[in-house]
Structures are given as structure tokens and as C-alpha cells.
N, C-alpha and C positions, 0 to 999 in steps of 0.2 A: 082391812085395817092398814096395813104394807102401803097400799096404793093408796090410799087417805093419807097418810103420814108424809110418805113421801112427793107427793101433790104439794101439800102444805109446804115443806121444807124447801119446793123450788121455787114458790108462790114467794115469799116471805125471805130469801134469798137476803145475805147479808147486802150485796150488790144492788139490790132494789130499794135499799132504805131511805139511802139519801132522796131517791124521788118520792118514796111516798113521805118524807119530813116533810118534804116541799109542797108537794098536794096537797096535804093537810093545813099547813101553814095557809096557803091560799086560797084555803075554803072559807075564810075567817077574814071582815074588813077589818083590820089591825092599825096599829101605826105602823109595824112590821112591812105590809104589803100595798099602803093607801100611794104609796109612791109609786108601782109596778103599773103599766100601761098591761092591757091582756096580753099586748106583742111581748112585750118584755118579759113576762111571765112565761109566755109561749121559747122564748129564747132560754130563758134560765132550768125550764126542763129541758129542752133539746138539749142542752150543752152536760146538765147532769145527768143525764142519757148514753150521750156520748162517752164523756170523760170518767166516769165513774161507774158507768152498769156496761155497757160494750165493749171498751176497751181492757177493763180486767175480765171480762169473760172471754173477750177473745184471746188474751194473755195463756187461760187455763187452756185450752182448747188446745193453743201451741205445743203447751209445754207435754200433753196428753198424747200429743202426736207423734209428737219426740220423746215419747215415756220416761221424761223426766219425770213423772206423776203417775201411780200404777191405776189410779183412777178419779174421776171426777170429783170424788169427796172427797179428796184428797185425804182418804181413814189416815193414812199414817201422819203423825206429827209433825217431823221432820219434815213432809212434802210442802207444808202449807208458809214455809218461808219466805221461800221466790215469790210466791203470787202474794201475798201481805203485804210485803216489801215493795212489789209492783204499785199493787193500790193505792200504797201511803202515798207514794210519788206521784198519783195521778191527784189523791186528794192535796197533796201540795202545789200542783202545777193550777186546781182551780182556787184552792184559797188564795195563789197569788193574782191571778188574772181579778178575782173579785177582789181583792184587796186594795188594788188601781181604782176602784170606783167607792171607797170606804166612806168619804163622804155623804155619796147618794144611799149609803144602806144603813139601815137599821145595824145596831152592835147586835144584836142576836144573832143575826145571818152569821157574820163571820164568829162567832163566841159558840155556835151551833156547828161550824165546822170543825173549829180548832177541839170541839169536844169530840169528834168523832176519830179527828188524828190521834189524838194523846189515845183514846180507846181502843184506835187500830195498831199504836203503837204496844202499848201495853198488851197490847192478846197476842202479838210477834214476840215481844221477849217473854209472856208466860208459856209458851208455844216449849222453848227448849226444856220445861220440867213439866207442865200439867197441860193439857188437851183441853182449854175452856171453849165451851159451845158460842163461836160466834155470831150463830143466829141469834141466840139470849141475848147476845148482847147490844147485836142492831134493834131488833125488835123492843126492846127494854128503853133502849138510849131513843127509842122515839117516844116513849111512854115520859121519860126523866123529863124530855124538849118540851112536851108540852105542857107537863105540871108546872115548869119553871115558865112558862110563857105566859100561865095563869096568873102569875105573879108578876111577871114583869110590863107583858102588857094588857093585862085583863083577858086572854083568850079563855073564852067562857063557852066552852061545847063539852058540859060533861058526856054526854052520850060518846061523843065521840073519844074521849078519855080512855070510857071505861070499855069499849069497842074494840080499840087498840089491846086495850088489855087484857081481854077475854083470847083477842086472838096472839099475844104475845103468850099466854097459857098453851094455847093449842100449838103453836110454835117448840115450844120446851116438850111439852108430851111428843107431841110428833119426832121429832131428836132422838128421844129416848126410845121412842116405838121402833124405829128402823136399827136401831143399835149404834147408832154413829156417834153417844154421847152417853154418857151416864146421869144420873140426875142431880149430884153434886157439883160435875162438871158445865150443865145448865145453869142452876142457882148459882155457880162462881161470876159465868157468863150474864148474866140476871143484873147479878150486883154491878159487874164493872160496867157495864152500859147504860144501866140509869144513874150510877152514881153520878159518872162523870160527865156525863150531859147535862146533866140538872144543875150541877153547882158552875158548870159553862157557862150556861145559858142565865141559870140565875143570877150569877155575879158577873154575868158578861164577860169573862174572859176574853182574853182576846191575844194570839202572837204579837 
């Protein structure tokens, strides 16, 4: 059960979320994606690849090296600072690089990032009083993206809605299975990741 749990928890990685948004998103001809040639789509995960799943993990890795971090899940509170802070900035560095192209994109794209800053921001400043599971709240904030997608531009894949969701379920269990998370500390994480994606994307926010 140990090994199941913690399987999941690296599978489902907060750091893998932005590309599975985008996998998902582009399994669906939308008005969202009918602009993306394959190359370009092929580009736009490379570079969320890059910028956002490789470069904060090789971040943690550093900081592990140089036991600025007593360990990889970074259990204590306090550890998860630097590397948050790291990511926000890498997720600022691509909202800007895609921002230069705002024209050619859909408001979701960018209304679908700015939800995940404000949400990676917000789990940094709850960080100094409560420990929320930020796996809940990637996995969730892709669940939030897509109900509001439904609405904003018809994305019609209930299976795949409710697939997400079944595994955002196993996501929070697995958390609480290895000890890393309490079950309150999940449902906090739960809420703040679909709230605020959903009403991003919904109402298109945008910086």
C-alpha cells in the first residue's frame, strides 16, 4: 500500500500538472487548440517540460545536495519556501514569454496560467501557518480547468472529467497513506486548486 501510494504521489507530481492541463486540453478540437499546428503543440509541451517540470525539479535536487532540504518531500514546512518561490518564477518567466504571443492564444491559456500562479502563490504564503497538500491542489486545479472549459468553450469529455477525478481522489488518499499530509490539509489543498482555476479560467482572468 506504501509503494502504491507513493507511486501515485510521484506520478501526479505537483510539477507535472501544467503538462498534463495541456495534454488534456489538446486531446479536444476546441477553439482553444484549432490554432496549434502539431509542431506547435509539440513546442508548447517541450518548453512546459522544460520550464516548469525539469527545471524546479532539478532546483530540489540542488538544494538536497546542499541539504538546504532534509529530504525530497520536503516534510518540513518551512523547506518548501525556496523551491515554491523558485517555481512561481519559472511560472512567470513562461506566462511572459506566452504573453508576447496573446494575440495568437486563446484567453484560457493565459487565464489557465495566471490560475495556477495566484494558486502557487497562495500555497507559499499558507505554507508559513498550515502545511496544505499541494498535490490536491494541482490535481484539483486541473479538474477546476476543465469544468470551466466546459463552459467557456464547450469542452465536452465527461469521461475524461470524471477520470481526472477519480484520480485526483487517489491522489489525496495516497498523501494521507504515506503520512505526508493529513486529510484536512488535502481538502484545504482540494479547495484552493479548483477554486481558483475555475473562476480563472471561467471568467478568463488574466494579468
Amino acid at each position: 500500500m506504501q509503494f502504491a501510494a507513493k507511486l501515485i504521489s510521484y506520478i501526479f507530481h505537483p510539477v507535472f500538472m501544467p503538462l498534463f492541463g495541456c495534454w488534456l486540453i489538446f486531446q479536444e478540437d476546441t477553439e482553444v487548440t484549432y490554432v496549434f499546428s502539431d509542431e506547435r503543440r509539440q513546442q508548447g509541451i517541450l518548453m512546459l517540460l522544460g520550464v516548469l517540470a525539469l527545471a524546479p525539479i532539478i532546483c530540489v535536487l540542488v538544494l538536497y545536495m546542499f541539504r538546504s532540504i532534509t529530504d525530497l518531500e520536503m516534510s518540513r514546512p518551512e523547506e518548501r519556501l525556496v523551491p515554491l518561490i523558485t517555481t512561481l518564477i519559472f511560472y512567470v518567466l513562461v506566462y511572459y514569454l506566452l504573453e508576447q504571443a496573446r494575440s495568437a492564444l486563446h484567453p484560457v491559456i493565459l487565464s489557465s496560467l495566471s490560475g495556477a500562479m495566484v494558486t502557487i502563490a497562495i500555497g507559499t504564503l499558507l505554507t508559513w501557518w498550515y502545511k496544505v497538500s499541494l498535490h490536491a491542489a494541482g490535481i484539483w486545479g486541473i479538474v477546476g480547468m476543465l469544468l470551466a472549459l466546459s463552459e467557456v468553450v464547450f469542452y465536452d469529455n465527461a469521461e475524461v472529467v470524471a477520470a481526472v477525478m477519480v484520480g485526483a481522489g487517489l491522489v489525496g488518499t495516497s498523501r494521507v497513506i504515506v503520512g505526508t499530509h493529513t486529510v484536512p490539509q488535502v481538502l484545504a489543498g482540494a479547495i484552493l486548486g479548483f477554486t481558483v482555476e475555475y473562476l480563472f479560467v471561467r471568467y478568463e482572468l488574466i494579468f
